[in-house]
N, C-alpha and C positions, 0 to 999 in steps of 0.2 A: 548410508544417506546422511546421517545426522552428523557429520563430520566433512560434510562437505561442503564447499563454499558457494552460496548461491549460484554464484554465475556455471559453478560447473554443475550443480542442479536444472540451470537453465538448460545446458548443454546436453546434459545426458538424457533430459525428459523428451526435447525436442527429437531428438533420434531416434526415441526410442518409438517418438511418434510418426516421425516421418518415414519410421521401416513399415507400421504398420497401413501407412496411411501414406501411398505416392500423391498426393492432392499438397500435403501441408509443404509451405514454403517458407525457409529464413530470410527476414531481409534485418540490415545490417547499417549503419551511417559510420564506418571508417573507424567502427570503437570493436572490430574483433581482438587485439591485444590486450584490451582494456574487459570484455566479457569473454573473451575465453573461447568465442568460437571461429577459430581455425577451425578446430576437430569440423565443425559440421560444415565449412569449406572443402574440407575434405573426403566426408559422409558425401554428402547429398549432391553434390556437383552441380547444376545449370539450378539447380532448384536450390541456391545459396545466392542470395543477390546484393551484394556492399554498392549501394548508392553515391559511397562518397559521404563528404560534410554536404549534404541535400536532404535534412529532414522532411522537407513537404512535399520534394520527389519520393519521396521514403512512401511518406503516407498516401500520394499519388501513385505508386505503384502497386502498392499492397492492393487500392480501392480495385483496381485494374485485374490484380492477380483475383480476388474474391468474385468480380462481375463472373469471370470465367470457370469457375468453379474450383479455386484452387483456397487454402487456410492460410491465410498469409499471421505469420508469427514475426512481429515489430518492436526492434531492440533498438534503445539507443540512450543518451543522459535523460531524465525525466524533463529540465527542462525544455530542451528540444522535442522529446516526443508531445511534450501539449503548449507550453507559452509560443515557441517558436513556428509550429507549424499547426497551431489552433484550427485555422480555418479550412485546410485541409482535413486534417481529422473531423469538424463539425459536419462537412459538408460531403466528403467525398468516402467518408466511413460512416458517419452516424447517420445525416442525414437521408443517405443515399440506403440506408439500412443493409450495409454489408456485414458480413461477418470475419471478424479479425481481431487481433489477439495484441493489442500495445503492451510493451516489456517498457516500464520505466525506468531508471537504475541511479542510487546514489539521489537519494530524494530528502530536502534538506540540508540539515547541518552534517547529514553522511558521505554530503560532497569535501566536504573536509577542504586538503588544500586548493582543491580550484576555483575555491574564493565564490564569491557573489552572485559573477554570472553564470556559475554552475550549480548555484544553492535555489534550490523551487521550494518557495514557500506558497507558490499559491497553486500548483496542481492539479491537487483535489478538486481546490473550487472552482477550477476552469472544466475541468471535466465532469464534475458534476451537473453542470447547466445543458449538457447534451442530452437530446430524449432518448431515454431507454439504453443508456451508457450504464453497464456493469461497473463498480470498480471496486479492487481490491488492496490492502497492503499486509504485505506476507510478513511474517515475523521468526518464520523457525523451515528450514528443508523440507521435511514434511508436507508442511501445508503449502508451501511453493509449488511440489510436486501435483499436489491432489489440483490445488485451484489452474495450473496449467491444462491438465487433463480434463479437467470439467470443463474449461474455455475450450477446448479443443473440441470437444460435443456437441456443445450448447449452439445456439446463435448467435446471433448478434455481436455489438463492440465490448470488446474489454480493458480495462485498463488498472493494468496490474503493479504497484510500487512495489521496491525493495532495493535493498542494499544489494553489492556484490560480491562482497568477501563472507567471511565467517559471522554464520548468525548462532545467538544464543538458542542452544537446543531445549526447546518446551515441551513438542512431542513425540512421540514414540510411530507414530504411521498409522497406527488400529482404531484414530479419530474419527467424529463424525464431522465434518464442515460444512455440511447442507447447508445449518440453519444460519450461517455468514456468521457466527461468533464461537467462541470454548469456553466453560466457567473454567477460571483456573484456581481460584481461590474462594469458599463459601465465607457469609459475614452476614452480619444482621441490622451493624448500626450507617451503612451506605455503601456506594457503589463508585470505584474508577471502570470508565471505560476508557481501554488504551488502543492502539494498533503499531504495528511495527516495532522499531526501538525502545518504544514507551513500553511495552509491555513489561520487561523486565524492570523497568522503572516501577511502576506501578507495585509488582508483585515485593519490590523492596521499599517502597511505599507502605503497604498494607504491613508487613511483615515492622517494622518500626512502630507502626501503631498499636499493632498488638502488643508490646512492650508497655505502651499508655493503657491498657485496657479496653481499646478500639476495636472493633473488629468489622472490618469492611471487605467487601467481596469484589474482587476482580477478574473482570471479563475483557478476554481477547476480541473485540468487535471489530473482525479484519477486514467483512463484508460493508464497504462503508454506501456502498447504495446497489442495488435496493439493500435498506437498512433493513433489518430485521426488527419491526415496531413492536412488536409482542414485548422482545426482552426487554427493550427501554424502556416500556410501560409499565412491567411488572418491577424493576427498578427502579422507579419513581415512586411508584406504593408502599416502596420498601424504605425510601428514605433520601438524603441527599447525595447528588450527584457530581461527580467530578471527572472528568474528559480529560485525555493526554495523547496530543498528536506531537508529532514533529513536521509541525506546519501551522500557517497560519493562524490564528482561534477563527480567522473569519473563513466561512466559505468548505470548513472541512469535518473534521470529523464532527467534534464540537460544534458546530452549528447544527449539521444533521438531527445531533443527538438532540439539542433544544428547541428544534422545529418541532419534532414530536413530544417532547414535553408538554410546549405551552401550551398545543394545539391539544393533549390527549389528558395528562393529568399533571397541572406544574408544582412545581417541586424547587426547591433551593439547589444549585449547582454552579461550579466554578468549571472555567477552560482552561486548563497549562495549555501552552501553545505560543508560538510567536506571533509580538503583537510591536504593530510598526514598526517591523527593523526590516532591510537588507540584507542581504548573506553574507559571509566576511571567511578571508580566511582564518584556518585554525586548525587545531587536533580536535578532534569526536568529543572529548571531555572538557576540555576547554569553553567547546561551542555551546553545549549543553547547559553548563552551567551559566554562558555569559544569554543564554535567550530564558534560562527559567525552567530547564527540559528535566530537573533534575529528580528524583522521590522525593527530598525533602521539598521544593516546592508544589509536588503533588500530596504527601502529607501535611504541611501547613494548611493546603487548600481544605481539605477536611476538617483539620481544627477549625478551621472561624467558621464554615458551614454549621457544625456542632456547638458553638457555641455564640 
């Protein structure tokens, strides 16, 4: 598993669900070369549905497949799956309180070279304004697999971010992901919370500091709503705080996390995160560096907290 590349994660969970489970459906907007599933055009036959470039037929069918009692599993560019066809997803998934499973893919600066209008920096925070919208961003095989399965149980809307090639491997399968985060680093003098791409940033973040004689704990908090307020509360008690998305500062993870701050115990805390730019093209490191995504400006972010 840990050597596989998201989207063929994506490929091989959904199969393995739709053997167990003739209910669950793939639908698809014209990107199967792009996420890898042929294979499950070829699996699942009439229960494989390529829309076309029609994101909000996309999201208009799935609503349709769900009324009837079918699991519609929604793959396509992250920006398409929510800026583009918002109001469908508001109204004909969340509203309508269907149960279905959005696959975002290539979210941020992980869109690399298709430039801007394939670069979503706001996401999260469009999808967070929907009532009772799960959402998640994956960061290792692993926990791709689990949070697919668990959307595949649960109820309701989901909206699940991630890359689609090769992710940096964090765990081993024998996790707990219930509570929507992983300590992956203990520390005593503050706290990053990361998700997605940031997370290894983060963990070379923390690891740099400890160099200074810092030592700060890092949590994978992939569950980005419902948030898990416990831990950002107990990490607020503990000290200052510092967030690392690859997205917006406004409307995502970082904000979540200082909602319940202010309102629960505030605390000094800084947002890495993109702040009024565009998306542009570029290579992965290049982009990172030119929005701020990097550990050193998540370790900066710490020193001027501390001091």
């Amino acid at each position: 598993m840990k050597d596989l590349e998201m989207r063929q994660v994506y490929t091989e969970t959904i199969l393995a669900l739709a053997e167990k489970n003739q209910k669950v459906v793939a639908l698809e907007a014209d990107l199967a070369s792009s996420m890898g599933t042929s294979k499950l055009k070829e699996q699942l036959g009439e229960r494989y549905i390529n829309v076309g470039i029609m994101e909000a037929e996309e999201m208009g069918a799935a609503a349709g497949l769900a009324v009837t009692g079918f699991t519609p599993f929604i793959h396509t560019f992250a920006p398409f799956a929510t800026r583009r066809s918002f109001d469908q997803v508001f109204l004909s998934l969340g509203y309508a309180q269907n149960h279905a499973v959005i696959v975002g893919t290539d979210p941020g600066v992980t869109a690399e070279m298709n430039g801007g209008t394939h670069m979503p920096f706001e996401d999260v925070a469009l999808m967070r304004v929907i009532p009772g919208n799960n959402i998640y961003e994956v960061s290792d095989p692993y926990q791709f697999k689990a949070i697919l399965e668990y959307a595949h149980t649960a109820k309701g809307l989901f909206y699940i971010r991630t890359i689609r090639k090769q992710a940096t491997s964090l765990y081993t399968g024998e996790e707990d992901f219930s509570k929507g985060y992983v300590k992956l680093k203990e520390g005593t003098a503050g706290t990053i919370f990361a998700s997605g791409i940031m997370v290894e940033e983060a963990l070379q973040a923390a690891a740099d500091l400890e160099k200074l004689g810092i030592s700060v704990q890092v949590i994978d908090l992939f569950r980005i709503k419902p948030m898990n307020e416990e831990i950002v509360i107990e990490a607020a008690k503990m000290g200052p705080i510092v967030t690392a998305e690859n997205h917006n500062v406004i409307g995502g993870l970082g904000s979540a996390v200082a909602e319940i701050v202010t309102e629960n115990h505030p605390v000094k805390m800084k947002r890495i995160g993109v702040k009024e730019q565009f998306g542009q093209v570029g290579k992965l490191e290049y982009l990172k560096e030119a929005y701020g995504l990097k550990a050193i400006d998540i370790s900066n972010a710490i020193v001027d907290l501390l001091h």
